[in-house]
N, C-alpha and C positions, 0 to 999 in steps of 0.2 A: 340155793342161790339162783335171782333169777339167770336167765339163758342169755341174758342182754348185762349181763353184769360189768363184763369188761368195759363195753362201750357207752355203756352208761355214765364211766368214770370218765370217761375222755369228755363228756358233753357239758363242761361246766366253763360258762361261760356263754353258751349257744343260747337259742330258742329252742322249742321243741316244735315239732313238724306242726305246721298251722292246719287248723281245723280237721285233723286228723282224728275220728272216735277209737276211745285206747283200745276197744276189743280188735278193730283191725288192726290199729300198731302192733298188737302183740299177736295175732296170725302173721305179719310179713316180718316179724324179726322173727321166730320159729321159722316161717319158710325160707329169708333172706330175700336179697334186694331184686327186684325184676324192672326188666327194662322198662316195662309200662307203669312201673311208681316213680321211676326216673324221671320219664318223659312228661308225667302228670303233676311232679313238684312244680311248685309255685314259690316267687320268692317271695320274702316274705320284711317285717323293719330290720331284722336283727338276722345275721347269718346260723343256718342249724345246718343237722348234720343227718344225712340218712345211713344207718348203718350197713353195710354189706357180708359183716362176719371177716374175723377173723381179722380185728384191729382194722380194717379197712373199712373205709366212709365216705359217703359224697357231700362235700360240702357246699350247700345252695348259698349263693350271696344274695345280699338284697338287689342287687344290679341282675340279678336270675344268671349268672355263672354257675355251673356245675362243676366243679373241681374236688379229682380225683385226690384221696389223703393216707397214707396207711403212716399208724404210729408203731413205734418201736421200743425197747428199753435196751442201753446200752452201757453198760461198766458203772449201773446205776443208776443213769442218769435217762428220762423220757424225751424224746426226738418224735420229727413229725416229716419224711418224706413225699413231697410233689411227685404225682403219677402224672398228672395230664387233665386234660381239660374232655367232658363229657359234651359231644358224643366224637370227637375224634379219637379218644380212647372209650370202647364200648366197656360196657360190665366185664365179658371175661377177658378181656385185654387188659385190664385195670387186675385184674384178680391174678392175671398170669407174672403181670410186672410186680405184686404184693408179692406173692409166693418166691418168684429170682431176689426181691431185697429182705425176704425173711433170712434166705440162705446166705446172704453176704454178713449179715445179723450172724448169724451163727458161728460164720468166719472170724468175728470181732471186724465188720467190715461196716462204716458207717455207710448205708446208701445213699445219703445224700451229698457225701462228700468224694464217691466216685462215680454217682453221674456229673458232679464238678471236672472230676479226672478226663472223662470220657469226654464233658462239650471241648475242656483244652484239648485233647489231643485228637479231637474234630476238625480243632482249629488250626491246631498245628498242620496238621494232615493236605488240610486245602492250603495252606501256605507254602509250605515245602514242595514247589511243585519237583518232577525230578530234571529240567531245567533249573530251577534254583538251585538244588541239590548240588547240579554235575559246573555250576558256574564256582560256588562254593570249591567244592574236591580239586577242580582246576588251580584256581586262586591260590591253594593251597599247597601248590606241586613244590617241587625244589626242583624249578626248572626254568630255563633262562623265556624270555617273554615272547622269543619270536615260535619258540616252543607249542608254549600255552598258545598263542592265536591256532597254531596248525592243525591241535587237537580241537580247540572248541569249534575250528570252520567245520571239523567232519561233523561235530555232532549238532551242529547250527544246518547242514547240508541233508545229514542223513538220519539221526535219532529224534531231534527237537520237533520237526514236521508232524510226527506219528504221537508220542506221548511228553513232550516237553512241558505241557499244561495241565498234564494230569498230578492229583498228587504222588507221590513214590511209591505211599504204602501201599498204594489200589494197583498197581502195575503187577500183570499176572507176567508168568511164561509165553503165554499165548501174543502177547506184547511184544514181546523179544522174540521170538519164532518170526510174526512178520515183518519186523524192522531186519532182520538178518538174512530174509529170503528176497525182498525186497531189495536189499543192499547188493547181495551178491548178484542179482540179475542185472542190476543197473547201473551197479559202481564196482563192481569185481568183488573176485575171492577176497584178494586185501585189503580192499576197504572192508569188507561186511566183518574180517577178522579183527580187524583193529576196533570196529564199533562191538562186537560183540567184547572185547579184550576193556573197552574201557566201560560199559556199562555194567560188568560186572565188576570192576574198582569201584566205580559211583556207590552200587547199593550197599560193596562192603562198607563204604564209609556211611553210607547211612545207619545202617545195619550200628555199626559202632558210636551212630550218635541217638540211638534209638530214634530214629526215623525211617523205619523200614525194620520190619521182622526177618527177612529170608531175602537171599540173591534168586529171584526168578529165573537167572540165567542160566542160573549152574544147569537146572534139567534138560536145557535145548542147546546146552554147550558144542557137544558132535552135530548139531545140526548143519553148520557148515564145512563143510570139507577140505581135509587141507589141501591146502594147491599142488596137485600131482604133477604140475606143466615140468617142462623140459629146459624151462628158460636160466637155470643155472649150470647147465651143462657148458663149458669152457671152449669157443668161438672158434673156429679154423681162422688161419691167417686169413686167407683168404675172404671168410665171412668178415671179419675183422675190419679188413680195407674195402669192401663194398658198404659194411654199412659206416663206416667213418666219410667216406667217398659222398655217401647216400643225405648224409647229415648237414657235410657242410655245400653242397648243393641246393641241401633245403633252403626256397626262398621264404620262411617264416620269420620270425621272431629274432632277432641277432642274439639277446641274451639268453633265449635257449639253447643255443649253438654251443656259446661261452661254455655259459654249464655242463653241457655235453662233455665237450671237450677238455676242460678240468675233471670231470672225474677221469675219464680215461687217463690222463694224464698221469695224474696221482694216486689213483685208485683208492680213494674218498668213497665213503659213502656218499649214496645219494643226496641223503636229507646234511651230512656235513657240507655238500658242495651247496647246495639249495641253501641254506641258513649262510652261508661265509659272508664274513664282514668285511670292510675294508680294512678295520684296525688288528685284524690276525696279521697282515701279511706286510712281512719288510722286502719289499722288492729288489732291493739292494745289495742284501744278503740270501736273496734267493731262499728265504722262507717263509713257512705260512704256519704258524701258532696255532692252535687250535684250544680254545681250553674247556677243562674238565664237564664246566658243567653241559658243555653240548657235547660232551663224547659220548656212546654206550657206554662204556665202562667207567665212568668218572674222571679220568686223567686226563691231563696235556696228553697233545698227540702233536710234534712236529712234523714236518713234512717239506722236504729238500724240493726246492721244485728245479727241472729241467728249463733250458733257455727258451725252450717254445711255450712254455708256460707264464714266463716273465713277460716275455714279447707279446704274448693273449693278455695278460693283463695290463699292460701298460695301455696298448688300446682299448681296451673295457672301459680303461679308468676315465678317460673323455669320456665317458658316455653314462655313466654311473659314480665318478669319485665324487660328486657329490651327496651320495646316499649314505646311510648305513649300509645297506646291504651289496655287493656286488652284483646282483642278481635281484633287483625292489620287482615287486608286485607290479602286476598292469594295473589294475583299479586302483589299490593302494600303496605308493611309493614308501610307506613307511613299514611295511614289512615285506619277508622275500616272496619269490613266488613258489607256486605247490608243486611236489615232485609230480603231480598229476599234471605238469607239462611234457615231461620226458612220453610220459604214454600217449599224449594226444601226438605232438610229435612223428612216435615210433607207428604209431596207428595211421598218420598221414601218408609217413614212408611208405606202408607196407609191411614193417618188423614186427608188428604188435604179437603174432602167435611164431615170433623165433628169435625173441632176447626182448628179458628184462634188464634196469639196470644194474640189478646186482650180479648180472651172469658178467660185469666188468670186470669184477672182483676175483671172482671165479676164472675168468681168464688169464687175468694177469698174474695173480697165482701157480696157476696149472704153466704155464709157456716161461716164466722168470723160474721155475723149479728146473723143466727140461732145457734150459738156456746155462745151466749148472750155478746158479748166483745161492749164498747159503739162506738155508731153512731161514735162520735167526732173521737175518736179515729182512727175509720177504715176511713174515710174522708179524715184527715189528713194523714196517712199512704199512701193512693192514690192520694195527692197531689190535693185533689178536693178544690175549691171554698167554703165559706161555703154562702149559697142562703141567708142568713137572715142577713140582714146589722146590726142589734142593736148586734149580737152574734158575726157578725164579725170583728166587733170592737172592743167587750170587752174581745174576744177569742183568745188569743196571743201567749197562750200557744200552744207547741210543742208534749206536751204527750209522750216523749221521752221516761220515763221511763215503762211508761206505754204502748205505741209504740212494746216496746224490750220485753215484756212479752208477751206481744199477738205474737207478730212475731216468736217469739219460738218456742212459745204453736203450730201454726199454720206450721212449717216447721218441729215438730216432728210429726203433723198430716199425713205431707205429707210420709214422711216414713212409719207411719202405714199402710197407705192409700196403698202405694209401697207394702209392704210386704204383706198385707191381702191378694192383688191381685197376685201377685207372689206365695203366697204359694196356692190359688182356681185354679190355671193355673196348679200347680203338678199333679196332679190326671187326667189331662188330658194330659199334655205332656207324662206323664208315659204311 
């Protein structure tokens, strides 16, 4: 059989190499194809074929294209895959790409029909950036809308700048290492926790829409450290009425005062008192509705408010009732504004490294315990879980009424607590 047998078969339909004397054609197919019979083809009326061994060919067009060919047989059937175009793919580059689609060959893998796979999911890859990705994951939260803006401003603020453009899949660790050191230097512990917290939801969703192989994250997870601060440790009176004193002194912002002063009041969450709407609250019956889907735990949460609370809000309400929100946005009136007010704020005061706003919680807790008001009660008021399943079953009740006594008791506290400290400060401002 000659040595050119196989390739021989392929060439029907071709010309044969022009002006080519057969004693050399048949020294360069025993030795195989060399650059400089590449380079030396000529084309010719009729496209031929210069063989390279082992099913693989270069086939010269009459426009003088060199285009790279290896054929195949597959479940019977003869197939012909596209290598590339000569000389941006050289000889062994051609040979190397022949020998990887012998092996999918072997697979039962047609090559030409997964370098089709591979330009899609090229394409996909540059489409999918992980801004589109993390726009998508958002969109799709089961969460109320003033929500979704809160999270996408951090990562429009603090992830998008750094790889928002990129596609997802090409996002290393190394990506996530400096968006999170960066974050924590600039924007704090919390913020960099909660950007590191939602970019690993992001890839897992991609991850599960096959757009993305692996969470980059998980490896540089500990890279930021939890917040060791001191700032939930439960406020002396004293601290208490200086920085309440310190707050509403502040000549800033009126609606962050407000906000201030509802949570303390009611001992809210942050982001509960930041997001509250006008339509929670019946002023009339002195309550504030809360519902599930902006709670942590998914539940209504009522909340009894005290008379200084009413009287805050009924003056608010000039100045805000006609928003949604009790609390609108400076730039944008149609959403509320970010609890990254209370910091700037506390940062103006002076408070910034001796109370966060949740050390609110934490106080009012710790001081309504030793003020002797019950467990159930303070629990419920902070919208806590209760840990013991046989009580949380048979524990249905609200404590509403009993709720509104303690929360009185506790917001005329705070004013004594204002005044004590206000009038010990006379004697020295004097």
């Amino acid at each position: 059989m000659p040595p050119n047998h196989l390739e021989t078969r392929m060439d029907t339909g071709f010309a044969a190499v022009p002006d080519a004397p057969k004693s050399a054609s048949s020294r360069q197919s025993r030795r195989g194809l060399s650059d400089a019979a590449i380079r030396a083809a000529k084309p010719s009326e009729k496209a031929y074929k210069l063989p390279a061994g082992g099913s693989l060919y270069l086939e010269v067009s009459p426009s003088g294209a060199k285009l790279w060919r290896w054929k195949y047989r597959l479940l019977g059937k003869e197939s012909r895959v596209a290598l590339g175009r000569y000389p941006d793919v050289s000889l062994r580059d051609a040979r190397e790409a022949a020998e990887s689609a012998r092996k999918l060959v072997a697979q039962g893998i047609h090559p030409a029909q997964q370098k089709k796979l591979e330009r899609l999911k090229t394409g996909l890859d540059h489409a999918n950036t992980f801004e589109a990705v993390a726009r998508e994951w958002v969109a799709l939260r089961d969460w109320q809308e003033v929500t979704k803006a809160r999270r996408l401003n951090m990562l429009e603020r603090v992830v998008f700048p750094h790889v928002g453009s990129l596609p997802i899949r090409q996002i290393q660790s190394l990506h996530v290492l400096d968006i999170l050191k960066r974050a924590n230097s600039r924007n704090g512990n919390s913020v960099a926790r909660e950007a590191k917290r939602t970019m690993s939801s992001v890839f897992e969703f991609a991850v599960s829409r096959l757009l993305a192989d692996i969470d980059p994250v998980y490896p540089v997870r500990n890279a930021v450290p939890a917040n060791k601060t001191q700032h939930k440790r439960p406020l002396s009176f004293e601290e208490v009425g200086a920085l309440l004193n310190a707050v509403e002194g502040h000549g800033g912002y009126y609606q962050i005062q407000a906000a201030f002063f509802l949570m303390w009041l009611t001992l809210a969450r942050p982001s509960e008192v930041i997001e509250a709407e006008w339509c929670e609250f019946d002023l009339d019956q002195a309550l504030w509705r809360i519902p599930e889907q902006r709670m942590k735990k998914r539940k209504e949460h009522l909340i009894p408010l005290p008379t200084q609370v009413v009287a805050l809000l009924r003056s608010l309400h000039t100045l805000t009732g006609n928003r949604t929100h009790l609390f609108p946005h400076r730039d944008d009136r149609r959403k509320p504004m970010v609890t990254a007010s209370f910091r700037q704020m506390l940062k103006a005061l002076g408070w910034a490294g001796k109370f966060s706003p949740h050390a609110t919680r934490t106080t009012g807790s710790t001081r309504l315990n030793e003020m002797g008001f019950s467990s159930d009660w303070i629990e419920r008021q902070l919208a806590h879980d209760e840990p013991n399943a046989v009580r949380r079953t048979y524990n249905h009740a609200g404590y509403l009424k009993d709720r509104a006594t303690m929360m009185q008791r506790w917001a005329d506290l705070l004013d004594e607590w204002k005044k004590k400290t206000a009038d010990a400060m006379k004697p020295v401002l004097g």
